[in-house]
PQR file of N, CA, C, O and H, with PARSE charges and radii, in Angstrom:
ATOM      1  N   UNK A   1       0.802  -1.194   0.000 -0.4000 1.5000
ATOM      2  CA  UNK A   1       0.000   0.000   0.000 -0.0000 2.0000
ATOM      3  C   UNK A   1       0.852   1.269   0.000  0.5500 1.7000
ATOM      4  O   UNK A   1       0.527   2.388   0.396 -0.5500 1.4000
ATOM      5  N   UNK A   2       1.778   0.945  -0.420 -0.4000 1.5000
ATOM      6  CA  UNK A   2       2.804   2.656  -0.407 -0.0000 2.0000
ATOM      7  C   UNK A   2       2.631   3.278  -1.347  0.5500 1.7000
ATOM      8  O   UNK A   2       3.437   4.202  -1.448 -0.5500 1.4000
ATOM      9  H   UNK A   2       2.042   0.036  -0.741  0.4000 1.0000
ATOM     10  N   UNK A   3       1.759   3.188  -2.303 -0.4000 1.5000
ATOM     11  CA  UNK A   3       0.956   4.251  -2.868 -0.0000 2.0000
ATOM     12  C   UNK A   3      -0.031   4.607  -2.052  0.5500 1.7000
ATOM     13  O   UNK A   3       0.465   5.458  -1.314 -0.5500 1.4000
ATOM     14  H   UNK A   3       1.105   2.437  -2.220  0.4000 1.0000
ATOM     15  N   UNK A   4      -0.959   4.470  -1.809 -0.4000 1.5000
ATOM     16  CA  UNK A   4      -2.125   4.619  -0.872 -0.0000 2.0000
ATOM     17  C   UNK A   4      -1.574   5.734   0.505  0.5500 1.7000
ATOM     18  O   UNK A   4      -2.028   6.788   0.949 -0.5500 1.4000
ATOM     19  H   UNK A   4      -1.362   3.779  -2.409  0.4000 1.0000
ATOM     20  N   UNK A   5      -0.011   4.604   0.975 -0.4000 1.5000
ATOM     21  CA  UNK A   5       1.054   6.265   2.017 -0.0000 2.0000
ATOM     22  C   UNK A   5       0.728   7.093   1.010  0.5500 1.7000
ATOM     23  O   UNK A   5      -0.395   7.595   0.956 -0.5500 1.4000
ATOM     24  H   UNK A   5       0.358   3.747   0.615  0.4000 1.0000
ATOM     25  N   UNK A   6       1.620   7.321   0.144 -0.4000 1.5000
ATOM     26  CA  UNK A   6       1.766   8.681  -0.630 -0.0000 2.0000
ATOM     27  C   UNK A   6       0.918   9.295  -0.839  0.5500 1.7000
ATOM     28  O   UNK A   6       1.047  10.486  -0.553 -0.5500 1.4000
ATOM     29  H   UNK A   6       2.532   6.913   0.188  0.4000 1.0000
ATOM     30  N   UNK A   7      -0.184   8.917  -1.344 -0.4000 1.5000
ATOM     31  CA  UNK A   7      -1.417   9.879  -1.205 -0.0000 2.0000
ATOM     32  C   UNK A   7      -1.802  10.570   0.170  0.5500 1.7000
ATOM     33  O   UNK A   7      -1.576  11.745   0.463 -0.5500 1.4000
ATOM     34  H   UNK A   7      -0.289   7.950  -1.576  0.4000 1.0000
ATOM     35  N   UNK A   8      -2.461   9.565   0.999 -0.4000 1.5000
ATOM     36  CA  UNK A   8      -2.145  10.391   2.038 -0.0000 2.0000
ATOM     37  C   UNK A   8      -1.104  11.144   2.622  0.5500 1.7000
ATOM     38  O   UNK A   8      -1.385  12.186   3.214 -0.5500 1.4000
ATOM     39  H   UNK A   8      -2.645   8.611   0.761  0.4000 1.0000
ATOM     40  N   UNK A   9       0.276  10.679   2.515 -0.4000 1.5000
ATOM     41  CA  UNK A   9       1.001  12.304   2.981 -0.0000 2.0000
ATOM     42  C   UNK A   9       0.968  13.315   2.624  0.5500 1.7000
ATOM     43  O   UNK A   9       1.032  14.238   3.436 -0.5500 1.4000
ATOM     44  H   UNK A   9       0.504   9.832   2.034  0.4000 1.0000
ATOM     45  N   UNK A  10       0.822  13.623   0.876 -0.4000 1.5000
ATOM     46  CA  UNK A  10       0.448  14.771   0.625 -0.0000 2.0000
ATOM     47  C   UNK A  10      -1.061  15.155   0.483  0.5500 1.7000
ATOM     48  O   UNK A  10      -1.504  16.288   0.294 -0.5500 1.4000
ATOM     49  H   UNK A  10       0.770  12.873   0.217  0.4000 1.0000
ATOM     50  N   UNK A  11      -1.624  14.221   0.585 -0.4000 1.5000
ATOM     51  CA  UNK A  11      -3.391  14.933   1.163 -0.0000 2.0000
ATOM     52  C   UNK A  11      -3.560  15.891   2.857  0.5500 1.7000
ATOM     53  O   UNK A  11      -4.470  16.702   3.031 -0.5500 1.4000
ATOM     54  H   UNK A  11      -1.264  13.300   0.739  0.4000 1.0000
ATOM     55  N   UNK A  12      -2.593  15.597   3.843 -0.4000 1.5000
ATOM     56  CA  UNK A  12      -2.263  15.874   4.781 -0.0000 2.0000
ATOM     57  C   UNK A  12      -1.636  17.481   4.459  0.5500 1.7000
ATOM     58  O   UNK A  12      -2.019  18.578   4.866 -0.5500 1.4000
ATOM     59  H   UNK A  12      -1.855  14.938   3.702  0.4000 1.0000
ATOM     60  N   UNK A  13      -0.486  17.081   3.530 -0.4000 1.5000
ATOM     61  CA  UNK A  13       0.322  18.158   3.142 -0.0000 2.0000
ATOM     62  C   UNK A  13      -0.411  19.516   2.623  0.5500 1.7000
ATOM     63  O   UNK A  13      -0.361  20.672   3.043 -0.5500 1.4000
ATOM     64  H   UNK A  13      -0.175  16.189   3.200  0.4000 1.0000
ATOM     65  N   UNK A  14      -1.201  18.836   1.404 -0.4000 1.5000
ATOM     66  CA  UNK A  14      -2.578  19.923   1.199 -0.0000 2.0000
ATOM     67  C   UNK A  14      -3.009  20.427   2.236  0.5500 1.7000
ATOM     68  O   UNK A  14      -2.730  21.515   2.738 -0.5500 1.4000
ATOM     69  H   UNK A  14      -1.241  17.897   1.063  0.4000 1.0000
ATOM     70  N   UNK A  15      -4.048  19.240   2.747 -0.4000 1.5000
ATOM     71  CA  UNK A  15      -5.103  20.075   3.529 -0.0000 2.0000
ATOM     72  C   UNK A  15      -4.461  21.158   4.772  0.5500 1.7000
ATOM     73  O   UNK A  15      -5.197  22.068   5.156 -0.5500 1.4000
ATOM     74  H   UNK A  15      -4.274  18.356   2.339  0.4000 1.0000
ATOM     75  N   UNK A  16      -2.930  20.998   5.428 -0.4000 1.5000
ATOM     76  CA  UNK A  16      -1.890  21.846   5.943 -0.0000 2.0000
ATOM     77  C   UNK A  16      -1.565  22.999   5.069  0.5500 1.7000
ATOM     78  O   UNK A  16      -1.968  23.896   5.810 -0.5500 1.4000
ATOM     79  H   UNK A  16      -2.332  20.259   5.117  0.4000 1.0000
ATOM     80  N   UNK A  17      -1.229  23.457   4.275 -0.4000 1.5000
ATOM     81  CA  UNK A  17      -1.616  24.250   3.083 -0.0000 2.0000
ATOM     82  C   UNK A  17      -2.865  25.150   3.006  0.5500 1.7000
ATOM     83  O   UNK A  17      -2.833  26.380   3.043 -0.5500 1.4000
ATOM     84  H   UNK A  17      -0.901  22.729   3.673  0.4000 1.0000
ATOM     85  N   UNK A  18      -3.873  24.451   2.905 -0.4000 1.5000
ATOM     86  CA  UNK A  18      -4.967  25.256   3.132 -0.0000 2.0000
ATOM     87  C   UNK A  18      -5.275  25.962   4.029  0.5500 1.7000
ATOM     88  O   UNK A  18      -5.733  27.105   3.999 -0.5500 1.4000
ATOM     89  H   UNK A  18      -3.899  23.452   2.875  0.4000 1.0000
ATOM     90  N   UNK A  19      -4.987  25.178   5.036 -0.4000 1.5000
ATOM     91  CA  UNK A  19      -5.378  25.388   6.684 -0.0000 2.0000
ATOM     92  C   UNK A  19      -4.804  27.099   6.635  0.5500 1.7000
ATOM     93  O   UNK A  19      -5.425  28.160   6.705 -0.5500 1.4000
ATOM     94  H   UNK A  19      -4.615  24.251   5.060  0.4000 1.0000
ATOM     95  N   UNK A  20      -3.394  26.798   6.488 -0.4000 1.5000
ATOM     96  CA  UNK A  20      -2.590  28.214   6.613 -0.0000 2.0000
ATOM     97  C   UNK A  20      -3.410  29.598   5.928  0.5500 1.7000
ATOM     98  O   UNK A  20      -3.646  30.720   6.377 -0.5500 1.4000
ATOM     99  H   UNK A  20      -2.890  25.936   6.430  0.4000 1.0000
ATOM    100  N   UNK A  21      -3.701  28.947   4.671 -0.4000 1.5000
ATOM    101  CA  UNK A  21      -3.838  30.292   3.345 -0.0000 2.0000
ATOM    102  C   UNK A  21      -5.348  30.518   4.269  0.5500 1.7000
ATOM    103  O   UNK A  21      -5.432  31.668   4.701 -0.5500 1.4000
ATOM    104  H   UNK A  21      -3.510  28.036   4.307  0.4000 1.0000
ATOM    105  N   UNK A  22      -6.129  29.924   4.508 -0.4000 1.5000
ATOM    106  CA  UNK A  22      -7.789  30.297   5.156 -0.0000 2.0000
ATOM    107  C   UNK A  22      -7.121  31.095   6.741  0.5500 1.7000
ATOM    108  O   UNK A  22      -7.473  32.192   7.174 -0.5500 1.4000
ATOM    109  H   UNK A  22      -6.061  28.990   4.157  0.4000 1.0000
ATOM    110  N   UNK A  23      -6.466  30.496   7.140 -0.4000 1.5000
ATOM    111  CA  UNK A  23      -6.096  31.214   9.037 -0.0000 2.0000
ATOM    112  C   UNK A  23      -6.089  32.513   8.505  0.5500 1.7000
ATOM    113  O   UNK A  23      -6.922  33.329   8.900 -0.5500 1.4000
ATOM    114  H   UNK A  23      -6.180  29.605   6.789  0.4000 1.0000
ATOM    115  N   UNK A  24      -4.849  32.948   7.250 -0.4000 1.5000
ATOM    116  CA  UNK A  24      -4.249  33.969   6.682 -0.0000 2.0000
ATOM    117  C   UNK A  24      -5.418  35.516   6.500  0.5500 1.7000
ATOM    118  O   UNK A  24      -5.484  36.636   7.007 -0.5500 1.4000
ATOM    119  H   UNK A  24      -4.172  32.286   6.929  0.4000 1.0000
ATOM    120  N   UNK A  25      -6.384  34.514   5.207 -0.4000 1.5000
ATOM    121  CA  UNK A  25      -7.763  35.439   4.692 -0.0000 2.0000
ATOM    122  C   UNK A  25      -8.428  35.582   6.138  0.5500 1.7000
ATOM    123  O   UNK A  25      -8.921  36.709   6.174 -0.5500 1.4000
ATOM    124  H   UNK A  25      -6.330  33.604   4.795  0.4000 1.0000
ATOM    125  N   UNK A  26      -8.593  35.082   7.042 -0.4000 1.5000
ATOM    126  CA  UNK A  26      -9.782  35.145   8.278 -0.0000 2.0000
ATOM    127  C   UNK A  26      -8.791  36.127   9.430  0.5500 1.7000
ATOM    128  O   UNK A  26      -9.216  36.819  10.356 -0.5500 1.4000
ATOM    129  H   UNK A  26      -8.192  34.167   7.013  0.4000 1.0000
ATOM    130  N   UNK A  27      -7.798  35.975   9.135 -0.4000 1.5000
ATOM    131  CA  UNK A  27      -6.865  36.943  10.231 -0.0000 2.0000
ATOM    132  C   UNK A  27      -6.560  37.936   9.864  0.5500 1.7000
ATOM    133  O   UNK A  27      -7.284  38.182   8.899 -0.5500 1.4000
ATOM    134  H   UNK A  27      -7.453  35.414   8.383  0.4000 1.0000
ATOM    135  N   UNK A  28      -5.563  39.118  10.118 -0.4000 1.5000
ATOM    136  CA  UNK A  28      -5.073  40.330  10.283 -0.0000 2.0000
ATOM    137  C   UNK A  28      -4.625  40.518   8.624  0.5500 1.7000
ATOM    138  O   UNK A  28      -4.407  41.679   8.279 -0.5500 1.4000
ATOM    139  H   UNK A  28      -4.975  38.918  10.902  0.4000 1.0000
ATOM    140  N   UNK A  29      -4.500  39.610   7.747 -0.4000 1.5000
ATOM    141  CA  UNK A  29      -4.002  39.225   6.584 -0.0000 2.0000
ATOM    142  C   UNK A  29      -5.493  39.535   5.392  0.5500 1.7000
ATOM    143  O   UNK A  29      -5.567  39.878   4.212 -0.5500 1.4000
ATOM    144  H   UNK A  29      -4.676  38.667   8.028  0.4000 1.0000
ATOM    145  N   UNK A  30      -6.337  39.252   6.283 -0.4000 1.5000
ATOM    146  CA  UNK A  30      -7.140  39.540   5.329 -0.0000 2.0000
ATOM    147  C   UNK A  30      -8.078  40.698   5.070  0.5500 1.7000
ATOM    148  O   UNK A  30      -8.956  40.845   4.220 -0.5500 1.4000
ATOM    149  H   UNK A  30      -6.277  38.973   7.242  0.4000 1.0000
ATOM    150  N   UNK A  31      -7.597  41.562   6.150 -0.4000 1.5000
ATOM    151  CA  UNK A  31      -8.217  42.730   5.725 -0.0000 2.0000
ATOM    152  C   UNK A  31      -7.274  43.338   4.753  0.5500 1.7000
ATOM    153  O   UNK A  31      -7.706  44.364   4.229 -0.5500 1.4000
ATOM    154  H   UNK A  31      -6.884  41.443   6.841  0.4000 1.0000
ATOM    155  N   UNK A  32      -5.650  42.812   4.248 -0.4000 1.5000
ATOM    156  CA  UNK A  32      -5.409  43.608   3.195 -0.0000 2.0000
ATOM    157  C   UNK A  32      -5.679  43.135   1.958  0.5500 1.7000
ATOM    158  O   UNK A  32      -5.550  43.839   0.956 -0.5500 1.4000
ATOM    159  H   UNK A  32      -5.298  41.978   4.674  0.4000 1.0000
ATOM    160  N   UNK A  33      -6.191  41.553   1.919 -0.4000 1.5000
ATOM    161  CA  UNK A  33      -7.011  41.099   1.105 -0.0000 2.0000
ATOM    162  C   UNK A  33      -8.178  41.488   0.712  0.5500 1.7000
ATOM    163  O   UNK A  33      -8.686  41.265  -0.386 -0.5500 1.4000
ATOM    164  H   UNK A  33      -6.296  40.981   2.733  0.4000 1.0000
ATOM    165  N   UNK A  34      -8.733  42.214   1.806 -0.4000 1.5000
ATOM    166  CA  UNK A  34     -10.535  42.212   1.531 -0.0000 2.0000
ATOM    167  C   UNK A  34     -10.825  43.411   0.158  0.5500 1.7000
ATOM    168  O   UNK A  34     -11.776  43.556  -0.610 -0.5500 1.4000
ATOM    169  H   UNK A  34      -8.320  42.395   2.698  0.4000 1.0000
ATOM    170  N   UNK A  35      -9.434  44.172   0.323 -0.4000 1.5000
ATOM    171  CA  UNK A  35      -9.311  45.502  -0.668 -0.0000 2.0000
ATOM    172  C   UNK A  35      -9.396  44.549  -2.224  0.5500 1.7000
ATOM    173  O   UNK A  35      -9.403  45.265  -3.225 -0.5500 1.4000
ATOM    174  H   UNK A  35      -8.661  44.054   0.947  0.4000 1.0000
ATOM    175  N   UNK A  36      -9.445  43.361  -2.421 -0.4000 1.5000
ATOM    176  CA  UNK A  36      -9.780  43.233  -3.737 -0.0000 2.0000
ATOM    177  C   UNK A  36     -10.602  42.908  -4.120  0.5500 1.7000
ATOM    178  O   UNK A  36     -10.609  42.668  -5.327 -0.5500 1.4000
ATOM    179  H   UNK A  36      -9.439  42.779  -1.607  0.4000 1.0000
ATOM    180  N   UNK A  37     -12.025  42.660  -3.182 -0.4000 1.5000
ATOM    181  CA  UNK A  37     -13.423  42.809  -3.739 -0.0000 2.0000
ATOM    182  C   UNK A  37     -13.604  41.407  -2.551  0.5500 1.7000
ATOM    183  O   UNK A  37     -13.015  40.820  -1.644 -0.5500 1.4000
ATOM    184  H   UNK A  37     -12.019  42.856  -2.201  0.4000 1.0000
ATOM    185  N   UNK A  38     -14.888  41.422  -3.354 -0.4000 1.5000
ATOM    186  CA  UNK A  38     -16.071  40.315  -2.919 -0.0000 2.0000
ATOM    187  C   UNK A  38     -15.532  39.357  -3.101  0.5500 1.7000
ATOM    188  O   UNK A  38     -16.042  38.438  -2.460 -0.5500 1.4000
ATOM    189  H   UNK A  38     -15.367  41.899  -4.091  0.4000 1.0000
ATOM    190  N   UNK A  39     -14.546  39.015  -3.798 -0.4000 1.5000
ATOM    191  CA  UNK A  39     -13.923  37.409  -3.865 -0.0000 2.0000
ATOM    192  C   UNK A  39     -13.262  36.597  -2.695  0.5500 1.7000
ATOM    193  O   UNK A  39     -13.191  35.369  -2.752 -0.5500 1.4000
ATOM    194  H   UNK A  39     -14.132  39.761  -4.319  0.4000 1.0000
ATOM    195  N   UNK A  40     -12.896  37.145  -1.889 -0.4000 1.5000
ATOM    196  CA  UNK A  40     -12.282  37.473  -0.993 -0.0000 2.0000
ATOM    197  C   UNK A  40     -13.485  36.350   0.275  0.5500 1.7000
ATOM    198  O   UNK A  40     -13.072  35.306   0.779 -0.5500 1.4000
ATOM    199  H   UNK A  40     -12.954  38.142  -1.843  0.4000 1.0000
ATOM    200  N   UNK A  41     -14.571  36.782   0.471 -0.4000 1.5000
ATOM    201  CA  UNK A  41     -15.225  35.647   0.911 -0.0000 2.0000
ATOM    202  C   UNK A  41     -15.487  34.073  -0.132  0.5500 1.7000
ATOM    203  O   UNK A  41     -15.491  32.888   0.203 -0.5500 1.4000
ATOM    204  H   UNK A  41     -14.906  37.631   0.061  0.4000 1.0000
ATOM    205  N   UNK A  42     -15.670  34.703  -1.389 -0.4000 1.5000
ATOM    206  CA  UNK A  42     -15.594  33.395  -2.233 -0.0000 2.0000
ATOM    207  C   UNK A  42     -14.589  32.455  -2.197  0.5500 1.7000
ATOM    208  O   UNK A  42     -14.836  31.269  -2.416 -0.5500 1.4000
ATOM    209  H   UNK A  42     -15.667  35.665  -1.662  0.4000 1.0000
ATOM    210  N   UNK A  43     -13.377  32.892  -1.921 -0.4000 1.5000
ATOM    211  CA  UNK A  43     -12.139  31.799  -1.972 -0.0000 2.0000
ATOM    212  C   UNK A  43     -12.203  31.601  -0.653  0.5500 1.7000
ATOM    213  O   UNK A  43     -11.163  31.009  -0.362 -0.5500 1.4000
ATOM    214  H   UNK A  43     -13.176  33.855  -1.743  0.4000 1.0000
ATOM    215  N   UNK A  44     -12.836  31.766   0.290 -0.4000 1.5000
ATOM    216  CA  UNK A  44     -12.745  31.627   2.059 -0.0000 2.0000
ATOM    217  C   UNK A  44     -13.621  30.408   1.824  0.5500 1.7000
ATOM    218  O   UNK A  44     -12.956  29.438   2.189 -0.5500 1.4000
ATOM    219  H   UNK A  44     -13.680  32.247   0.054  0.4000 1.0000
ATOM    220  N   UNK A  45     -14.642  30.069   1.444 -0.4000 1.5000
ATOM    221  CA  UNK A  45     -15.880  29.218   0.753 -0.0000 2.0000
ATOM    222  C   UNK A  45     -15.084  28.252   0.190  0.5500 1.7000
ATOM    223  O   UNK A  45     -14.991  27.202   0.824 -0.5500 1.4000
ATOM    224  H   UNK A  45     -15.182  30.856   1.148  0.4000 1.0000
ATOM    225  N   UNK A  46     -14.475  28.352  -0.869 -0.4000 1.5000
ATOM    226  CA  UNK A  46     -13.838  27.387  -1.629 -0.0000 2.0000
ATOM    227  C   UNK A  46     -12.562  26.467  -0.842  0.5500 1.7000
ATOM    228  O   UNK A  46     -12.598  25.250  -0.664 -0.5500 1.4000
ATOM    229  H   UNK A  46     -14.551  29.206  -1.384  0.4000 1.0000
ATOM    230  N   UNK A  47     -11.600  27.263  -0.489 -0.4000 1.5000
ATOM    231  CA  UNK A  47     -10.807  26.652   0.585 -0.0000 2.0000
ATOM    232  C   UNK A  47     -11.602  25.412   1.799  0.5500 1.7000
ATOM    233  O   UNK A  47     -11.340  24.250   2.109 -0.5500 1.4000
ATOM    234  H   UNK A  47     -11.570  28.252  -0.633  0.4000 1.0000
ATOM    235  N   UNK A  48     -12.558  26.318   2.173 -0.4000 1.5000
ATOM    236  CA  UNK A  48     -13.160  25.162   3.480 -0.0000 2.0000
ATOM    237  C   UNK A  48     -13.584  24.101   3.070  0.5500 1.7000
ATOM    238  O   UNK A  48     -13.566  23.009   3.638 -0.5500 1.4000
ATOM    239  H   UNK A  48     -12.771  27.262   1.921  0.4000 1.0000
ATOM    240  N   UNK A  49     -14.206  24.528   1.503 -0.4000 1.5000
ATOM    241  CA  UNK A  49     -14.628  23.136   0.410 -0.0000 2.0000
ATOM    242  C   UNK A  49     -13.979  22.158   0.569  0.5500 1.7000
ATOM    243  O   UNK A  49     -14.342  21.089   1.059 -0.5500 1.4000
ATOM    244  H   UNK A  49     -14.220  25.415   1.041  0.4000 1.0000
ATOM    245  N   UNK A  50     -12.200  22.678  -0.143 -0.4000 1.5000
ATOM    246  CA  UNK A  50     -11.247  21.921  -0.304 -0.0000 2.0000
ATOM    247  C   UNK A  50     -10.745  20.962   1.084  0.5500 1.7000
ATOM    248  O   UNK A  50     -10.582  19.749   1.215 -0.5500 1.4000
ATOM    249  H   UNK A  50     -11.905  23.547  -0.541  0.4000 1.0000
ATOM    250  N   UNK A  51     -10.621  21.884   1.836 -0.4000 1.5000
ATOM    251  CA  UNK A  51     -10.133  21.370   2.910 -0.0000 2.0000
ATOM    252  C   UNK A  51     -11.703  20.025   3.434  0.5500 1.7000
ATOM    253  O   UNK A  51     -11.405  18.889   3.800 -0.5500 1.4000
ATOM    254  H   UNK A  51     -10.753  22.869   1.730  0.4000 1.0000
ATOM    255  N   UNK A  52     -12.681  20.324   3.380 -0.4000 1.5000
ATOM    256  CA  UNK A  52     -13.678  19.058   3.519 -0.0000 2.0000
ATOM    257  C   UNK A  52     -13.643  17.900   3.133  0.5500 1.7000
ATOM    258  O   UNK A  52     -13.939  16.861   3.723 -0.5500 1.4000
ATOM    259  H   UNK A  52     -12.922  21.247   3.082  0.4000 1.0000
ATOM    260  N   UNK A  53     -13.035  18.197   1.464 -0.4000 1.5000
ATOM    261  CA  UNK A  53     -13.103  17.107   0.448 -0.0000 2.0000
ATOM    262  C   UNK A  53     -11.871  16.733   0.834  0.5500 1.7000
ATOM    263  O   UNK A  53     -11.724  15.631   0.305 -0.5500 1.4000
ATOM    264  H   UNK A  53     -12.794  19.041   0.985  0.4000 1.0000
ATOM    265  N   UNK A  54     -10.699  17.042   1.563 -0.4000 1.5000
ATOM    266  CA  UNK A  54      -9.392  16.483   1.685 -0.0000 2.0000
ATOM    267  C   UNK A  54      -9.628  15.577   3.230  0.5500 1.7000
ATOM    268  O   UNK A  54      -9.193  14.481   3.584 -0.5500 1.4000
ATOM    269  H   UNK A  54     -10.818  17.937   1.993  0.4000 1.0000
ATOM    270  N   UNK A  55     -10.398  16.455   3.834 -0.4000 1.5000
ATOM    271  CA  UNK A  55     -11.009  15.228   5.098 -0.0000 2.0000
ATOM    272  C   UNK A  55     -11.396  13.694   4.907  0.5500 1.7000
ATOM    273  O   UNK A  55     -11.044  12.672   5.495 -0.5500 1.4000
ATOM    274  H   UNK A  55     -10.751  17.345   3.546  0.4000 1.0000
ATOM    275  N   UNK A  56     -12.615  14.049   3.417 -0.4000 1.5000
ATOM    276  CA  UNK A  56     -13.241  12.635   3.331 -0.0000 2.0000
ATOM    277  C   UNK A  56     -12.344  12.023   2.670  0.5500 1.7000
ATOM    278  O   UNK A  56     -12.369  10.796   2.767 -0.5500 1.4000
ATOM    279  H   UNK A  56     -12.901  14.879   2.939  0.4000 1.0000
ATOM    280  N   UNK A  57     -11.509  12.509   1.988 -0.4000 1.5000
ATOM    281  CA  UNK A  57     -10.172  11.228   1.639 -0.0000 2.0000
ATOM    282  C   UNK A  57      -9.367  10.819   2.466  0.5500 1.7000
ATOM    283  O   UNK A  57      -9.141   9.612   2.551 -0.5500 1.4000
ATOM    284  H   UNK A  57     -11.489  13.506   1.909  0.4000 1.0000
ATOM    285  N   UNK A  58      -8.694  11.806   3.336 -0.4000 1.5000
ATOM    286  CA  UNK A  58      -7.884  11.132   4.405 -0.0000 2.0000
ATOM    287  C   UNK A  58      -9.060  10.514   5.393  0.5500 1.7000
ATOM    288  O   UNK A  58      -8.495   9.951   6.330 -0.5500 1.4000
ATOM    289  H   UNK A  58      -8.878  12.787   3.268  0.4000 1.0000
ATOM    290  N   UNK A  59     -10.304  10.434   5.494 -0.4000 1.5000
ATOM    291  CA  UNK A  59     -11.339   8.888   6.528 -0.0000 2.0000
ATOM    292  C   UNK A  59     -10.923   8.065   5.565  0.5500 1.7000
ATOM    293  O   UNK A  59     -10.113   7.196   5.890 -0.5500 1.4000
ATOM    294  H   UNK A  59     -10.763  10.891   4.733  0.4000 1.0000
ATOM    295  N   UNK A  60     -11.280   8.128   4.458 -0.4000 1.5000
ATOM    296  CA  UNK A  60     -11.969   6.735   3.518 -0.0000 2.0000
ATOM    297  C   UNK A  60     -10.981   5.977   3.434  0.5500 1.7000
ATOM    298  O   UNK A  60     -11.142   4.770   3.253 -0.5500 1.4000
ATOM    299  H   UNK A  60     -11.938   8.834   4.194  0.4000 1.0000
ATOM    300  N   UNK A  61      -9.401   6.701   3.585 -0.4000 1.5000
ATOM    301  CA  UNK A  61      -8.095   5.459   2.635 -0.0000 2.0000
ATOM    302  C   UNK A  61      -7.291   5.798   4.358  0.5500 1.7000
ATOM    303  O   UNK A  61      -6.272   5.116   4.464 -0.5500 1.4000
ATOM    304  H   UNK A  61      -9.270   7.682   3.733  0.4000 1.0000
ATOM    305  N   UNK A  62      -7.499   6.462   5.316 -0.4000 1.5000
ATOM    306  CA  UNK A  62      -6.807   6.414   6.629 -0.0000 2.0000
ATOM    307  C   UNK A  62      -6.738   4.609   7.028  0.5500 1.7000
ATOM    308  O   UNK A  62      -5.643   4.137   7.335 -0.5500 1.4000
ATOM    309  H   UNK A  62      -8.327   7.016   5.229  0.4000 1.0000
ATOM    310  N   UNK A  63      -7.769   3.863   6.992 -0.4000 1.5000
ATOM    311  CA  UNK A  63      -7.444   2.512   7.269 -0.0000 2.0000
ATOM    312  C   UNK A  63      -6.894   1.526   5.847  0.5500 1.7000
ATOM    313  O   UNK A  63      -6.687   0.313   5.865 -0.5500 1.4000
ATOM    314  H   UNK A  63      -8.658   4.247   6.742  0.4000 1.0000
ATOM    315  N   UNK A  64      -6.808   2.048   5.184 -0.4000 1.5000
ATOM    316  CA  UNK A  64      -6.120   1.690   3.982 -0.0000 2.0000
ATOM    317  C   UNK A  64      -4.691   1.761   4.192  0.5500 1.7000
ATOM    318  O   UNK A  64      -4.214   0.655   4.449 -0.5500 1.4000
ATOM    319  H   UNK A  64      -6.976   3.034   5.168  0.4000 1.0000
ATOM    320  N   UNK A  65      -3.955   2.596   4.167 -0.4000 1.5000
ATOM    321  CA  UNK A  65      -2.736   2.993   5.090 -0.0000 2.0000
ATOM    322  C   UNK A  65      -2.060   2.599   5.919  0.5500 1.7000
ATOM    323  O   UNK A  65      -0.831   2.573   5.869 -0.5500 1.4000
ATOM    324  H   UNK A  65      -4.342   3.494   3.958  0.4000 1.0000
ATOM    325  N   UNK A  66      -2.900   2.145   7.022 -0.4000 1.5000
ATOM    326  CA  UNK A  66      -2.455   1.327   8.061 -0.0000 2.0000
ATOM    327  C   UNK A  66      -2.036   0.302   7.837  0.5500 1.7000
ATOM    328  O   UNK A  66      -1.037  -0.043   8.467 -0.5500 1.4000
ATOM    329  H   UNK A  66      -3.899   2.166   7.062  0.4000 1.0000
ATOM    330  N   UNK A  67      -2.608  -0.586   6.875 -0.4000 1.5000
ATOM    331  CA  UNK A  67      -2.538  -2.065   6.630 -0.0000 2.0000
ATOM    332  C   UNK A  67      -0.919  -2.462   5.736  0.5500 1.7000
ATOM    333  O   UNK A  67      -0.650  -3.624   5.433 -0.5500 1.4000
ATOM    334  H   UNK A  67      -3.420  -0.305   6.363  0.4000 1.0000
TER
END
């Protein structure tokens, strides 16, 4: 299953990635973001997406992994 590792480490790696860039837009960072419009909540939306859909892959193949 050391393909199945590899995916999950960098699904981990992502969703760590995301984590950061969303803390970034929602913190002190993003009010100099907010100066470029309304998108600004849209990619806050999309990120949490991402980061969801990187959850249900690291459940579904987490006992995959193990084995």
């Amino acid at each position: 299953m050391a393909i199945v590792h590899e995916f999950v480490e960098d699904w981990i790696e992502m969703r760590s990635k995301l984590q950061r860039q969303l803390k970034l837009l929602e913190g002190g960072m993003g009010k100099e973001i907010n100066a470029i419009g309304s998108t600004t909540e849209a990619t806050k939306i999309r990120i949490k997406k991402w980061i969801d859909e990187l959850n249900d892959l690291l459940k579904e193949y987490a006992h995959a992994d193990r084995t």
